[in-house]
C-alpha beads as a LAMMPS data file, in Angstrom:
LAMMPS data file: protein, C-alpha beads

419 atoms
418 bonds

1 atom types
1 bond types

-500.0 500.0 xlo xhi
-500.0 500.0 ylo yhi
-500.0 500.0 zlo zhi

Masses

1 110.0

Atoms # bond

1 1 1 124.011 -388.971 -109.338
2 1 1 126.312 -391.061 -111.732
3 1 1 128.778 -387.844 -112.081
4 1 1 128.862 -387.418 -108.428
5 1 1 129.607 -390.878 -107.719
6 1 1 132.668 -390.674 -110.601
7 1 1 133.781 -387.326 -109.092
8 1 1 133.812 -389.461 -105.605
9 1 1 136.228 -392.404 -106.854
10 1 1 138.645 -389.621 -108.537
11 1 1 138.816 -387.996 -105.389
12 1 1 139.444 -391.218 -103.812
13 1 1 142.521 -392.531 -106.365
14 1 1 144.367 -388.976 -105.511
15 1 1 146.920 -388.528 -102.662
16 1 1 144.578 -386.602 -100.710
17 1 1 142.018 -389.700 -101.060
18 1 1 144.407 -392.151 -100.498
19 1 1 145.327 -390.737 -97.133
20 1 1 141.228 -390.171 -96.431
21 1 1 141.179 -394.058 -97.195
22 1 1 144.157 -395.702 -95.421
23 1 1 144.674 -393.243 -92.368
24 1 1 141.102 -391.237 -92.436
25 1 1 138.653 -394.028 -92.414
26 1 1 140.219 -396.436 -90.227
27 1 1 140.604 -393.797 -87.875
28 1 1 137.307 -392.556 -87.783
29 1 1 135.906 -396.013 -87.212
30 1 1 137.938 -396.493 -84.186
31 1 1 136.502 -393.135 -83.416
32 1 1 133.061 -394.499 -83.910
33 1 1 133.605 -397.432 -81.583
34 1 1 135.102 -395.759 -78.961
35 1 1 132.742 -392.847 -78.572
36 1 1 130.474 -394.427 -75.667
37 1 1 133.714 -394.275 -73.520
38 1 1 135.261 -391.163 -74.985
39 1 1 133.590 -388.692 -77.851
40 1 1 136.582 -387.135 -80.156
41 1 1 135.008 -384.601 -82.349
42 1 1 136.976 -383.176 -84.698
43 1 1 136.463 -379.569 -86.891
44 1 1 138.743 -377.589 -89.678
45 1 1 138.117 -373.832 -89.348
46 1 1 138.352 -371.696 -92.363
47 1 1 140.949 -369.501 -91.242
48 1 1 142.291 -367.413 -94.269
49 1 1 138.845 -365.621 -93.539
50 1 1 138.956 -363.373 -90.859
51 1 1 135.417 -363.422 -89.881
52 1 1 135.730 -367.195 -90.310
53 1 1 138.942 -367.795 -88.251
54 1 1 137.013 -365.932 -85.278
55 1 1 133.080 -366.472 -85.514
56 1 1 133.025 -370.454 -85.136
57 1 1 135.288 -370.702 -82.537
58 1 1 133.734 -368.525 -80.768
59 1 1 130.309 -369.646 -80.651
60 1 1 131.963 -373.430 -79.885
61 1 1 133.740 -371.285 -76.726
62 1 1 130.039 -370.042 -76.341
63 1 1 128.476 -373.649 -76.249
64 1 1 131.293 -375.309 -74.359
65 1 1 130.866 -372.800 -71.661
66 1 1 126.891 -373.149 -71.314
67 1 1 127.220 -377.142 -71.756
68 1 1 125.717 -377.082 -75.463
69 1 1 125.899 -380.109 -77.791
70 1 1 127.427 -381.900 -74.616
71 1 1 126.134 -385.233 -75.686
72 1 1 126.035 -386.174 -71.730
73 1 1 129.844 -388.129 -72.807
74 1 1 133.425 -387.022 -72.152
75 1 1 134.646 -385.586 -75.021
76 1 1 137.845 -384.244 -76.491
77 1 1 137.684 -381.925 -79.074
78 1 1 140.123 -380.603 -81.440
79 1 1 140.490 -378.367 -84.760
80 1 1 142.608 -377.552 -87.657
81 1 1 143.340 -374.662 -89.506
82 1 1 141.935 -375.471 -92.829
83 1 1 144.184 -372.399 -94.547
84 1 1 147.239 -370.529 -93.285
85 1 1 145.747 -368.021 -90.492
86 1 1 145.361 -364.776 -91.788
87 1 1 145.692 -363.005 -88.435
88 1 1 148.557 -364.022 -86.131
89 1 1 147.043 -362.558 -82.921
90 1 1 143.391 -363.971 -83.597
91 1 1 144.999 -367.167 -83.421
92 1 1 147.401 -366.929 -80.807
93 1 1 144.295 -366.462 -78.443
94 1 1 142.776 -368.969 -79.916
95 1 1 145.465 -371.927 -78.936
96 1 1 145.193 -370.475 -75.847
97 1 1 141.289 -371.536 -75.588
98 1 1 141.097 -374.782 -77.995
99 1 1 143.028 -377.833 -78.538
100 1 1 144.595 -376.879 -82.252
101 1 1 146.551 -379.640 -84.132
102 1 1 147.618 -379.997 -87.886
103 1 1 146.260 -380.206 -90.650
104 1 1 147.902 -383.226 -91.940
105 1 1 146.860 -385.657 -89.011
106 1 1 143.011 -384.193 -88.449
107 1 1 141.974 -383.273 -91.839
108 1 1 141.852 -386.865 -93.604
109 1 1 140.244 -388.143 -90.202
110 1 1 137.792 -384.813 -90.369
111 1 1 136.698 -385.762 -94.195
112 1 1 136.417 -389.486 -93.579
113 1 1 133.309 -388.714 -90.868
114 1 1 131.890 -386.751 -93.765
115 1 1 131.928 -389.235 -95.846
116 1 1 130.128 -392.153 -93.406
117 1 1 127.370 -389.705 -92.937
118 1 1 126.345 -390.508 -96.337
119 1 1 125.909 -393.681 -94.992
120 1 1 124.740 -393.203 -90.984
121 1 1 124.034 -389.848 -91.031
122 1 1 125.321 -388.824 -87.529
123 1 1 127.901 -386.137 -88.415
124 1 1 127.031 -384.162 -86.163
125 1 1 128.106 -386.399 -83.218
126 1 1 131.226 -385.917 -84.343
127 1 1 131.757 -381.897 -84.632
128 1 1 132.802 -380.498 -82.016
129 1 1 130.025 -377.168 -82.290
130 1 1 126.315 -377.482 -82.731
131 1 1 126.157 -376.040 -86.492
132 1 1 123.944 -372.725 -86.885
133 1 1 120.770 -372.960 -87.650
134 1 1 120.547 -369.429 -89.788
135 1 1 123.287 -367.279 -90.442
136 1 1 123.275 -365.409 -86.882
137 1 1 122.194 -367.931 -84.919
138 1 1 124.278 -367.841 -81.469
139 1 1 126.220 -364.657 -82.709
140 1 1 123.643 -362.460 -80.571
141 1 1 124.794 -365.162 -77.094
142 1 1 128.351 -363.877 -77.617
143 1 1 127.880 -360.771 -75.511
144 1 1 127.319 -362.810 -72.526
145 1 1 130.160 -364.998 -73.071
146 1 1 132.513 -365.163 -69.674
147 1 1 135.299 -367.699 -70.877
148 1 1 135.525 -366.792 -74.712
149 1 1 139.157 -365.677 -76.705
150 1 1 140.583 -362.576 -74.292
151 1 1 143.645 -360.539 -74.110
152 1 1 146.384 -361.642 -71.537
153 1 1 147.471 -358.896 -69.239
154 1 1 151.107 -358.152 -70.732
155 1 1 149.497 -358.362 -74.139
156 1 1 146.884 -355.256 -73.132
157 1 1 150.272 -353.877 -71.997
158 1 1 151.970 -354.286 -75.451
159 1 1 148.658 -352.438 -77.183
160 1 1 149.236 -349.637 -74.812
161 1 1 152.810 -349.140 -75.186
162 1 1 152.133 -349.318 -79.074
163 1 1 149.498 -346.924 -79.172
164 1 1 151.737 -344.671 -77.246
165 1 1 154.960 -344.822 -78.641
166 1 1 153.710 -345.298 -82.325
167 1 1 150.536 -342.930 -82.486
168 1 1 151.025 -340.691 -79.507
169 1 1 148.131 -341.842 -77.629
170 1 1 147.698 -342.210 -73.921
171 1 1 146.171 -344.649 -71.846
172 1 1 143.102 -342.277 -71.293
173 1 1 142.584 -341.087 -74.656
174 1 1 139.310 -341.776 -77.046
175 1 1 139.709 -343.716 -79.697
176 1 1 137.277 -345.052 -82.660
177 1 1 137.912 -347.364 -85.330
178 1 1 136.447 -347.288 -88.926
179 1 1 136.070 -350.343 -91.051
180 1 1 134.902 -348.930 -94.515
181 1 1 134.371 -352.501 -97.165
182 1 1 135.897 -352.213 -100.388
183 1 1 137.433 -355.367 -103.076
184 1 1 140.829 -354.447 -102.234
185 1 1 141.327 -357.736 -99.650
186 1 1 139.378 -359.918 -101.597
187 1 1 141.432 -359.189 -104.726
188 1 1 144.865 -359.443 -102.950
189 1 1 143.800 -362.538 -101.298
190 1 1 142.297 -364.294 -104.266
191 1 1 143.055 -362.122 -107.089
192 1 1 141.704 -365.202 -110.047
193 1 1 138.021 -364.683 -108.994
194 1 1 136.038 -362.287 -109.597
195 1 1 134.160 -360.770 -106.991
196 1 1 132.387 -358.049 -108.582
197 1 1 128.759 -359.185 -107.285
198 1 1 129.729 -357.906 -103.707
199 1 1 130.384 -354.209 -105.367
200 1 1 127.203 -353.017 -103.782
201 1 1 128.477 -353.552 -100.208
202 1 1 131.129 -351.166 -100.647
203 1 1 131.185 -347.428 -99.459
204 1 1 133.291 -344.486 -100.759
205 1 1 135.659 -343.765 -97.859
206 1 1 135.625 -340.151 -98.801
207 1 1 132.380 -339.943 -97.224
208 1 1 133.147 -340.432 -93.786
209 1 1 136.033 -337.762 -93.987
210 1 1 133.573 -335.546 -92.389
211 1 1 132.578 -337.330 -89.664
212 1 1 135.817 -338.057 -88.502
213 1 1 137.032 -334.734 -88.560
214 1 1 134.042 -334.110 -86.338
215 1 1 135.314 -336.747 -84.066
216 1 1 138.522 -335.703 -83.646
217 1 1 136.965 -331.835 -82.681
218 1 1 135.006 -334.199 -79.868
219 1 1 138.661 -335.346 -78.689
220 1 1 138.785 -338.879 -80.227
221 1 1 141.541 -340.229 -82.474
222 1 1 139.940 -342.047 -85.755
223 1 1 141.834 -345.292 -87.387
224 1 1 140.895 -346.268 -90.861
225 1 1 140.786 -350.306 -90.182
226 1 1 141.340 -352.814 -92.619
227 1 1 144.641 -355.031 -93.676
228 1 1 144.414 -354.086 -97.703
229 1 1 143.003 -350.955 -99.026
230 1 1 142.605 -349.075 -102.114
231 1 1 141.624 -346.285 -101.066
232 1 1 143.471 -343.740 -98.575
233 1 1 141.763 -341.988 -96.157
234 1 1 144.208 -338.749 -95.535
235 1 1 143.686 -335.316 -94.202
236 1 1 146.084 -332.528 -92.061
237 1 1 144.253 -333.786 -88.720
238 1 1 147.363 -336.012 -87.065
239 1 1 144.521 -337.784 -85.125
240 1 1 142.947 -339.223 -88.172
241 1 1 144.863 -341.833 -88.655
242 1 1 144.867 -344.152 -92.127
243 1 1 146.147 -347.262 -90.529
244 1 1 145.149 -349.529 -92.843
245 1 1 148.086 -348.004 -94.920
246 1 1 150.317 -347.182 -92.198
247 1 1 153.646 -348.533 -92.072
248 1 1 152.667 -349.419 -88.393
249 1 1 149.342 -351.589 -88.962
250 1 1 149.830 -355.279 -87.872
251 1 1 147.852 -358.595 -86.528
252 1 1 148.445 -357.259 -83.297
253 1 1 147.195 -353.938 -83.284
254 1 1 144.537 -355.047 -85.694
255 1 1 142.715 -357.066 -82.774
256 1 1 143.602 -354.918 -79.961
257 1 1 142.479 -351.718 -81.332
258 1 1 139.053 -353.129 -82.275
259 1 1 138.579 -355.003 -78.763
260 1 1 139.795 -351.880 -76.939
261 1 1 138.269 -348.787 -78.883
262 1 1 135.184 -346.739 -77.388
263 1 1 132.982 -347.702 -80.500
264 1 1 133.045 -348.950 -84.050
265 1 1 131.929 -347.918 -86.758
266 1 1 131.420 -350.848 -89.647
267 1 1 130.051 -351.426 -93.242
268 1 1 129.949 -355.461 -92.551
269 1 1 133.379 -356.840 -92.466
270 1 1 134.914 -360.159 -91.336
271 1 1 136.728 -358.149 -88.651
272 1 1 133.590 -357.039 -87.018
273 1 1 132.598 -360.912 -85.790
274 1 1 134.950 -359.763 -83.022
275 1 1 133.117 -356.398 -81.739
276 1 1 130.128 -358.703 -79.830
277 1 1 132.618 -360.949 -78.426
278 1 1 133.639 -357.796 -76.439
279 1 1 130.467 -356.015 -76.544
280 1 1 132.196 -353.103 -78.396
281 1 1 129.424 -350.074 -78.935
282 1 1 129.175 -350.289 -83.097
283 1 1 127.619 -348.359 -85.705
284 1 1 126.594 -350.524 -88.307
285 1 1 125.762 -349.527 -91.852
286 1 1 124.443 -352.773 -93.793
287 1 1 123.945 -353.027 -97.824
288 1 1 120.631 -355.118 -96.555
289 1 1 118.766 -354.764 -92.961
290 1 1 117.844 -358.393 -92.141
291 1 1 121.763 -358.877 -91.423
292 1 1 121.656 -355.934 -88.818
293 1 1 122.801 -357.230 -85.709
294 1 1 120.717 -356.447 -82.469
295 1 1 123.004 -355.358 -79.660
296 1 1 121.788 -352.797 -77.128
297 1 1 124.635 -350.613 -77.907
298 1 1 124.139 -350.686 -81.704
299 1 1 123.052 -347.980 -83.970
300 1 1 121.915 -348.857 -86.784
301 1 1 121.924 -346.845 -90.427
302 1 1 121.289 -347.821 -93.931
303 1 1 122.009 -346.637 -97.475
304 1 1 119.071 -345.000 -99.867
305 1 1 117.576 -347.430 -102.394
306 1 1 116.347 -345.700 -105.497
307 1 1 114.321 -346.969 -108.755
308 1 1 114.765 -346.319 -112.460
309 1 1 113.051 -343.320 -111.276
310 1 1 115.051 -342.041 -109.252
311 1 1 112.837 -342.584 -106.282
312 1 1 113.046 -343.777 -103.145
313 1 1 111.974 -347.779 -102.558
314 1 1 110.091 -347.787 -99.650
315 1 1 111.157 -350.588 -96.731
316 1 1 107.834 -352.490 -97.560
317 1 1 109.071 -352.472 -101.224
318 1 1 112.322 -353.707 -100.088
319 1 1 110.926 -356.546 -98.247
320 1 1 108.244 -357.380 -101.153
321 1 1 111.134 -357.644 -103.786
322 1 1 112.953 -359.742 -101.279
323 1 1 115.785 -357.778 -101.179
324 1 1 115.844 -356.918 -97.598
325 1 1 118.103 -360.061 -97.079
326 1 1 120.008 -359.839 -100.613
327 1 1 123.573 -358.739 -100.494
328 1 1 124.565 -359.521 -104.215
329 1 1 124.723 -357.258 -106.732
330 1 1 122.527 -358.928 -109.490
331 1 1 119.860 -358.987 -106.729
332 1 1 119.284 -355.282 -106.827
333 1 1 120.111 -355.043 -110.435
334 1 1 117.688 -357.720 -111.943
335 1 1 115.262 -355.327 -109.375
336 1 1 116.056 -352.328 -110.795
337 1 1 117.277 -350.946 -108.125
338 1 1 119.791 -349.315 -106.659
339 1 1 121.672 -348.777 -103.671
340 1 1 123.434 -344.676 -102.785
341 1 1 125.911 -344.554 -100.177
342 1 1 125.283 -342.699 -97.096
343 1 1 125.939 -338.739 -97.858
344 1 1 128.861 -337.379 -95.635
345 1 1 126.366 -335.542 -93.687
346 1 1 124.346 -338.262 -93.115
347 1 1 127.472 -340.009 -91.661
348 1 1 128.467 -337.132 -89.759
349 1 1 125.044 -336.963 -87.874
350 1 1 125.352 -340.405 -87.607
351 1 1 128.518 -340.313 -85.325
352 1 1 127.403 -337.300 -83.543
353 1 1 124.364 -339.484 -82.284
354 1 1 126.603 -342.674 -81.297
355 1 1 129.075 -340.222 -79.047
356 1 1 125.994 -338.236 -77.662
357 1 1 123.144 -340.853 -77.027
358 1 1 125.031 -344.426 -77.104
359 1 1 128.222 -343.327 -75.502
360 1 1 127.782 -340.396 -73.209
361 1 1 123.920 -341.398 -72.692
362 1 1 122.469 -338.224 -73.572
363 1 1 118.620 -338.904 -73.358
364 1 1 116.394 -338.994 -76.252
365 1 1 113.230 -336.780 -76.735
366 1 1 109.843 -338.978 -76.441
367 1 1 109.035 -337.955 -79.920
368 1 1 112.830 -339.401 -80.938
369 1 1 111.834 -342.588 -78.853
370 1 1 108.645 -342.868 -80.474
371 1 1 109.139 -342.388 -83.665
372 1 1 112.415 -345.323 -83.514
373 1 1 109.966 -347.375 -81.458
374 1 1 107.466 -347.015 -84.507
375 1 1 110.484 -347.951 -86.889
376 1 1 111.149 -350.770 -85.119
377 1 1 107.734 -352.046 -85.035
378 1 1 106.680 -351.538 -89.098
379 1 1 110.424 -353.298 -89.749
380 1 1 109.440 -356.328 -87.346
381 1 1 106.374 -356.920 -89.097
382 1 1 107.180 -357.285 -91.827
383 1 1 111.035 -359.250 -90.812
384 1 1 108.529 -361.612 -88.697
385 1 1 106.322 -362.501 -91.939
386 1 1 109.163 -362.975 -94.228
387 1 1 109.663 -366.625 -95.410
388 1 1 113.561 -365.795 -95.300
389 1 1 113.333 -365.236 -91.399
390 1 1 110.930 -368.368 -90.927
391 1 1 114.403 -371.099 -89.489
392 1 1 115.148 -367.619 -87.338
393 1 1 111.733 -366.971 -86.068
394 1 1 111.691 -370.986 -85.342
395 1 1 114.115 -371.026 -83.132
396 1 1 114.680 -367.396 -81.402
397 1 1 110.631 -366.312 -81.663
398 1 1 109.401 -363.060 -83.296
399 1 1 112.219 -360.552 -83.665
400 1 1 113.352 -359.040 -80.498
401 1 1 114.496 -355.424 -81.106
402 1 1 117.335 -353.844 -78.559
403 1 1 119.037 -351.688 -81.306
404 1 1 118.719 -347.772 -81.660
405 1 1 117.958 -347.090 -85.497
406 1 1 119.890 -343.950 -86.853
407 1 1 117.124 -340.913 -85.943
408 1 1 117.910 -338.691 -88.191
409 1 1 117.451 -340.715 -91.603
410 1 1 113.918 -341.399 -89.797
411 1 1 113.396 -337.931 -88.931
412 1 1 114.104 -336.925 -92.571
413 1 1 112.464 -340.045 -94.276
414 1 1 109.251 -340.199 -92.813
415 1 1 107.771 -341.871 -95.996
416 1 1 110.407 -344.425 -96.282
417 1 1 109.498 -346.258 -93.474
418 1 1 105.959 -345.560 -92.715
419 1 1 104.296 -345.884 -96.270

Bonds

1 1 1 2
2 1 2 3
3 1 3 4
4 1 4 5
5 1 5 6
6 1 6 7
7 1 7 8
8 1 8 9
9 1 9 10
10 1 10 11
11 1 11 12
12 1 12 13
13 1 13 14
14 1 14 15
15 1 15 16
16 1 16 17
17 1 17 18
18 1 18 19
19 1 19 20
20 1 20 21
21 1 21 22
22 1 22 23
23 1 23 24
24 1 24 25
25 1 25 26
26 1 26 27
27 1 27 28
28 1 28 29
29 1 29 30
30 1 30 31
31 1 31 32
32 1 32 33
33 1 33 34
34 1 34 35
35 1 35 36
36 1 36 37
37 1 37 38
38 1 38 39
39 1 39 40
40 1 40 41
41 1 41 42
42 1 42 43
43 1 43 44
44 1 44 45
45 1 45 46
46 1 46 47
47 1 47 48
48 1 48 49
49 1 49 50
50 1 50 51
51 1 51 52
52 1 52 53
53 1 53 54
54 1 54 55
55 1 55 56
56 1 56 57
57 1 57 58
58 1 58 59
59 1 59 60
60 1 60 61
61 1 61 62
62 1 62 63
63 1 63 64
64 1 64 65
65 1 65 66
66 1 66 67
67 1 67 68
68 1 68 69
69 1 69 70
70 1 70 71
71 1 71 72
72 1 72 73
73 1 73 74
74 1 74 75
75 1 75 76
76 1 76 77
77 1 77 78
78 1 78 79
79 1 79 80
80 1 80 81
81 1 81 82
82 1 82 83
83 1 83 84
84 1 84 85
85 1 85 86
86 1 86 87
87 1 87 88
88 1 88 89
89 1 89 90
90 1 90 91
91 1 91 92
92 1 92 93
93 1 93 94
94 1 94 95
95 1 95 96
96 1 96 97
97 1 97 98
98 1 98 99
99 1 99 100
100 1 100 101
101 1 101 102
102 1 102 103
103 1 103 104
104 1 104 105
105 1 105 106
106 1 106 107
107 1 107 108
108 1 108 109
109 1 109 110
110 1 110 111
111 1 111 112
112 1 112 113
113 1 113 114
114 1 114 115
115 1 115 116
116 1 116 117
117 1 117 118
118 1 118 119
119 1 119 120
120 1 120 121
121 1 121 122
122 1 122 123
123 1 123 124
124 1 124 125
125 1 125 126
126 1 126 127
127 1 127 128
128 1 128 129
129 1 129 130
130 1 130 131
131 1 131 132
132 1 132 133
133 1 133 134
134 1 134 135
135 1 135 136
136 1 136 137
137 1 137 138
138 1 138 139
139 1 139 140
140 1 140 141
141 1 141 142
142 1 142 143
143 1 143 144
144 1 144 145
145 1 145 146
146 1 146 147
147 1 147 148
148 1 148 149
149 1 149 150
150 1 150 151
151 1 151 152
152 1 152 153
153 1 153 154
154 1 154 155
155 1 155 156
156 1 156 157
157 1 157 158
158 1 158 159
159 1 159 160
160 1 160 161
161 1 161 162
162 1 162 163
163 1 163 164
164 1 164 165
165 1 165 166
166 1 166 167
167 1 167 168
168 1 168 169
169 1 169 170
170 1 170 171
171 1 171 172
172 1 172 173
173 1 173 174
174 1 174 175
175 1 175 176
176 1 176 177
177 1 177 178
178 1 178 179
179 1 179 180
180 1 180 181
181 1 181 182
182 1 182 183
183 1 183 184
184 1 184 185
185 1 185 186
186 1 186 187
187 1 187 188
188 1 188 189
189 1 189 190
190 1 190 191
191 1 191 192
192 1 192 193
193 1 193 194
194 1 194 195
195 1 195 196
196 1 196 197
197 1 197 198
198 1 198 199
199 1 199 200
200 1 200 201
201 1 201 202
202 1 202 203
203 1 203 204
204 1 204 205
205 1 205 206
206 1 206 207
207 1 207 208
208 1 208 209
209 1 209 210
210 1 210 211
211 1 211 212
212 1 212 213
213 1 213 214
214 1 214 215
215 1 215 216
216 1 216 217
217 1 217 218
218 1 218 219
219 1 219 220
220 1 220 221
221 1 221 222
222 1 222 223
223 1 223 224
224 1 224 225
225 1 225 226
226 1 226 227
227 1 227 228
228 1 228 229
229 1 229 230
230 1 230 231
231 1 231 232
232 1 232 233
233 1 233 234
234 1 234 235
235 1 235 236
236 1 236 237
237 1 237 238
238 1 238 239
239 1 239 240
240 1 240 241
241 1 241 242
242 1 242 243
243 1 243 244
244 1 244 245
245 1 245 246
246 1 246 247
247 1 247 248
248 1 248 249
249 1 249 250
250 1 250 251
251 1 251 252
252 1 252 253
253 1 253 254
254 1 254 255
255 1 255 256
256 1 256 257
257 1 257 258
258 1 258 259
259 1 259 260
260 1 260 261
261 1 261 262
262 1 262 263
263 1 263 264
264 1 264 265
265 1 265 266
266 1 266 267
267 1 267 268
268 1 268 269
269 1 269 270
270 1 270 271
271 1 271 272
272 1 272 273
273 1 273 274
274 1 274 275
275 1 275 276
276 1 276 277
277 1 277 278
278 1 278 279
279 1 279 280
280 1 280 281
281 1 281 282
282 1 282 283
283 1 283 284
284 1 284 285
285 1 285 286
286 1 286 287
287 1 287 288
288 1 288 289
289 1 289 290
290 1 290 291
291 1 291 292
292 1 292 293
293 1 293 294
294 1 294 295
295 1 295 296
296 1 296 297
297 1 297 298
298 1 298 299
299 1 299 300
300 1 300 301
301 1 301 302
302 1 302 303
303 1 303 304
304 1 304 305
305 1 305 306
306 1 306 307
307 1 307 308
308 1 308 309
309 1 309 310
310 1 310 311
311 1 311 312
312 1 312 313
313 1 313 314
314 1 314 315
315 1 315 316
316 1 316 317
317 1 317 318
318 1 318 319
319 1 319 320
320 1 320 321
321 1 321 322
322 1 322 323
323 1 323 324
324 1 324 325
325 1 325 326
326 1 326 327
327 1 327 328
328 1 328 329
329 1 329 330
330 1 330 331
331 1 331 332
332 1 332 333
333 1 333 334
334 1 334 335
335 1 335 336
336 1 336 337
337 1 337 338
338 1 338 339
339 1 339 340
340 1 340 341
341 1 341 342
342 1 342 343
343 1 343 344
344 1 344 345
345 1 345 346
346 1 346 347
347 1 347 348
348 1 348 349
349 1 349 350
350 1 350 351
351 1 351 352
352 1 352 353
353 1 353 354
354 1 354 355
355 1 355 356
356 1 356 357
357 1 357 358
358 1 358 359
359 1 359 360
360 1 360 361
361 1 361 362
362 1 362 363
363 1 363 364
364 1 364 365
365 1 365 366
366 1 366 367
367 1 367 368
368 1 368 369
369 1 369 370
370 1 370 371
371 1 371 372
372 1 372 373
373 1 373 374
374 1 374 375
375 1 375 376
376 1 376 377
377 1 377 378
378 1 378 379
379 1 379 380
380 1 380 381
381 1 381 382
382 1 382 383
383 1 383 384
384 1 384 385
385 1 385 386
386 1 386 387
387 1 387 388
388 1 388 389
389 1 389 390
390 1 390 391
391 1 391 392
392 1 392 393
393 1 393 394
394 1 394 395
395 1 395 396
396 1 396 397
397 1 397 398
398 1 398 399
399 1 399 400
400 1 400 401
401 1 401 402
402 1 402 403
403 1 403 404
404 1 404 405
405 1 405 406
406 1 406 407
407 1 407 408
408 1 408 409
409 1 409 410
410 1 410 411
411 1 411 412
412 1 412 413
413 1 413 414
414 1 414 415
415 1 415 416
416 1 416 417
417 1 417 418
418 1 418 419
């Protein structure tokens, strides 16, 4: 408590403190006193993140449009950009849809309201979104959003044009995009820190050569996604397409390809927090389960967890060594266990199912149906039993599946799932 309160007045005697104390607080009092007439609710956004820069605003779009944390008061709200945006387009559309003003004149007000809650504990009267609950809470709303960030017409226009005078593709062509995780961004972006205990998210992008060779026999063009790279993703097909180290990759294209594709395909991402904002169909291939999201035109795979035997950890292991919400490597390693990346054929029949069933509707066979509808119901279970889920179950009920679970990992891992 002492070293807190010392770390407090340092703060306080630099320049940033001096502003918080001589512009900040006296601002945020008036602020205070004025807030039965008008509410002004103030909010940085953590935009060098691009799953940051897009997710909050969002769900604050979400809330203002279905009169959420209204407070029954006028009220202006505004926002900063704590960083330097790291995509231009993301927020372009974002001025467009939110009152944005610098950094210098909101931020010292913004951490001056922090600091009063200490004292009256009412911060969040004064943010403009109601915070989230757990980590996905409102994410699964964004679907049904009407008035959220959206293209203009001239700028769908622009992605057209581009895709047709840089890749060769027409307005009536099939497109996918891939978004394969590796440390390349992270170490550009912040290359003194060490983020080595995310390793286990990452996927060899060698493995989904396969599958998009098999898309492109199915007519689709395949990008490669992703602003920094290490690895590249090249082969002879010209409609496999490594954008990520293209010469022609930009903020632009970056957001309109992934709003505008026929589905995704994602290992978890910042750049993915866009795909339910326009309901984009998505494959999603998690390190861990429980962050899974549940769209109704999601497919869902996962990687192989083996022990120091080399066999396979059942999904009631997983969720008994609590590792069905983990995401950091030590997790799985003080476990002893460890996570293998999907196999490229596993990927391959993964794809094949998404254009088949999720895209061109192909029905499934009752036993298909039954056996993901038996899946679903083991994983729910034990997800509604697990002390990590209890703040989720709280405020959204038991888990409410709408998903399709990739059918053949179940079809070949009967044991996995069922013991």
């Amino acid at each position: 408590m002492i070293k807190h309160i010392i770390n407090e007045i340092r703060s306080l005697l630099s320049f940033k403190g001096l502003t918080i104390i001589l512009y900040g607080l006296p601002t945020a009092l008036i602020i205070r006193i004025i807030s039965k007439i008008l509410l002004i609710r103030i909010m940085g956004v953590n935009a060098e993140r691009i799953g940051e820069l897009i997710i909050n605003p969002a769900i604050y779009l979400y809330q203002k449009e279905n009169k959420i944390n209204s407070h029954g008061t006028r009220s202006w709200d505004i926002f900063f950009m704590k960083d330097k945006p790291i995509n231009k387009q993301i927020f372009k559309m974002l001025k467009r849809e939110i009152n944005i003003y610098p950094k210098f004149f909101l931020e010292p007000v913004f951490e001056a309201q922090k600091k009063l809650n200490i004292y009256f504990k009412d911060l969040n009267k004064y943010l403009p979104i109601e915070q989230r609950k757990f980590k996905f809470h409102y994410i699964d709303k964004l679907p049904e959003s009407k008035k959220n960030i959206k293209f203009l017409k001239k700028e769908i226009i622009r992605g057209e044009r581009e895709l047709l005078n840089k890749f060769g593709i027409h307005k009536k062509d099939k497109f996918i995009c891939l978004l394969i995780r590796d440390q390349a961004f992270l170490k550009k972006i912040y290359p003194n820190l060490n983020f080595d205990h995310h390793e286990y998210r990452n996927i060899d992008p060698l493995n989904f050569i396969d599958a998009a060779k098999i898309l492109s026999k199915k007519g689709y063009y395949v990008f490669r996604m992703g602003k920094f790279q290490s690895k590249k993703f090249e082969t002879s097909d010209p409609k496999i397409i490594d954008y990520a180290n293209s010469d022609y990759r930009n903020d632009f294209l970056d957001i309109y390809l992934s709003a505008h594709c026929n589905f995704f395909l994602t290992t978890m991402s910042g750049l993915d927090n866009l795909l339910p904002i326009f309901n984009i169909p998505t494959i999603v291939i998690p390190l861990n389960l429980a962050i899974a999201r549940q769209y109704k035109n999601y497919l869902i795979s996962t990687k192989t967890f083996l022990d120091p035997n080399n066999k396979k950890v059942s999904l009631k292991e997983l969720f008994e060594k609590n590792l069905i919400f983990r995401q950091k490597k030590e997790d799985f390693d003080n476990a002893n266990i460890r996570p293998i990346d999907p196999s490229p054929d596993q990927l391959t029949k993964l794809v094949i199912e998404m254009d088949e069933h999720i895209i061109n509707s192909k029905p499934y066979t009752k036993e298909e149906n039954d056996l993901n509808n038996e899946f679903w119901r083991i994983y729910s279970h034990y997800y509604n039993k697990d002390k990590n889920a209890n703040i989720e179950i709280k405020f959204n009920g038991q888990l409410k599946v709408s998903s399709r679970f990739d059918i053949n990992f179940l079809k070949d891992n009967h044991n996995w799932f069922l013991k």
